[in-house]
N, C-alpha and C positions, 0 to 999 in steps of 0.2 A: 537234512540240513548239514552244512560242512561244518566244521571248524571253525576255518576262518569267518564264516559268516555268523556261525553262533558270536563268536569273539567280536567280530566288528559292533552286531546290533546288539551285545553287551554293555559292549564301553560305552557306545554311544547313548544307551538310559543311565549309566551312571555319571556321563559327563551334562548331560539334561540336567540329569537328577543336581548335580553342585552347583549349577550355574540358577536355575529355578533357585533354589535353596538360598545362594547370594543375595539373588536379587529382592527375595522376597522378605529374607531377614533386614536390608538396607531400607526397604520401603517399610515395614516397620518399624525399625531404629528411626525414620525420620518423621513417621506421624505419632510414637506414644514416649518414646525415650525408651533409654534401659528397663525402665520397670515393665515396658509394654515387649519387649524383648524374653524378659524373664515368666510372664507370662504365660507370652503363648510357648516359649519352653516347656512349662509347666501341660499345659492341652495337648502338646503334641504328645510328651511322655502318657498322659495319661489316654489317650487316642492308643496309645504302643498296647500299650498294657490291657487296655479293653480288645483288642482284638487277639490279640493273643490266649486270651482267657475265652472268649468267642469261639476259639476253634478247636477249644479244647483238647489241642495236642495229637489229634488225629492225620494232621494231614502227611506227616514221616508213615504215618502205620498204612496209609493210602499209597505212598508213591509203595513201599515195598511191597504191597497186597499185590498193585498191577501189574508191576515187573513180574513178579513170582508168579502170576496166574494169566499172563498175558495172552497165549492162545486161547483160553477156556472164555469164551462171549459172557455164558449165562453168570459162571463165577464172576467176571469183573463188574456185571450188570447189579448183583447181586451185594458186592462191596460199593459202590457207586451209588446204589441206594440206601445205603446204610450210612455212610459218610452223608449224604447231604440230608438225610434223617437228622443225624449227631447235630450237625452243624447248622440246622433249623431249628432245635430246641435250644442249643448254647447260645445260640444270637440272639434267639428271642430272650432267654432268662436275662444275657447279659442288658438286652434291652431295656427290657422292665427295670432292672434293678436302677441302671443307670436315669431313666427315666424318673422314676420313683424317689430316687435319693439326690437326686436335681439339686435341690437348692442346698446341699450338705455338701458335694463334690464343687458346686460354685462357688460354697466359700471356705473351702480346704483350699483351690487351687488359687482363689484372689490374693491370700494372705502373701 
């Protein structure tokens, strides 16, 4: 893939990405007010936040494992099982917990 074409279909998910973003914060500025604004602030941070903790920081240690090991198949095969090992039990914990602590996180994030 060039350059320029990396660059083009870049911009163009981050100009996606603002224009969605507009539109969708306007359409709920106009069905719940400010408060319904502050809100879903409030879910999408905490959306951030769970999936970040989900991934448990591996996936920087994955791009450099495959660069570094990129001719060797069984090595990459090897780190690629291992990474979605990691990243099937952090999802899952994050899961439960999130599941679990339900009605705590619903009303930490209403206030």
């Amino acid at each position: 893939m060039s350059l320029i074409k990396t660059t083009y279909l870049s911009s163009t998910n981050v100009i996606l990405k603002i224009i969605i973003g507009l539109i969708l914060n306007k359409l709920i500025a106009l069905m719940s007010g400010p408060s319904g604004i502050a809100l879903f602030a409030h879910f999408q941070n905490f959306i951030q936040i769970s999936s970040q903790v989900s991934q448990a920081g591996v996936l920087q240690g994955y791009t450099k494992l495959i660069s570094r090991y990129h001719g060797r198949i069984h090595t990459v095969k090897i780190v690629r099982e291992t990474l979605l090992t990691i990243l099937a039990a952090s999802t899952s914990i994050v899961s439960f917990l999130v599941i679990g602590l339900s009605d705590f996180i619903n009303d930490s994030l209403g206030q």
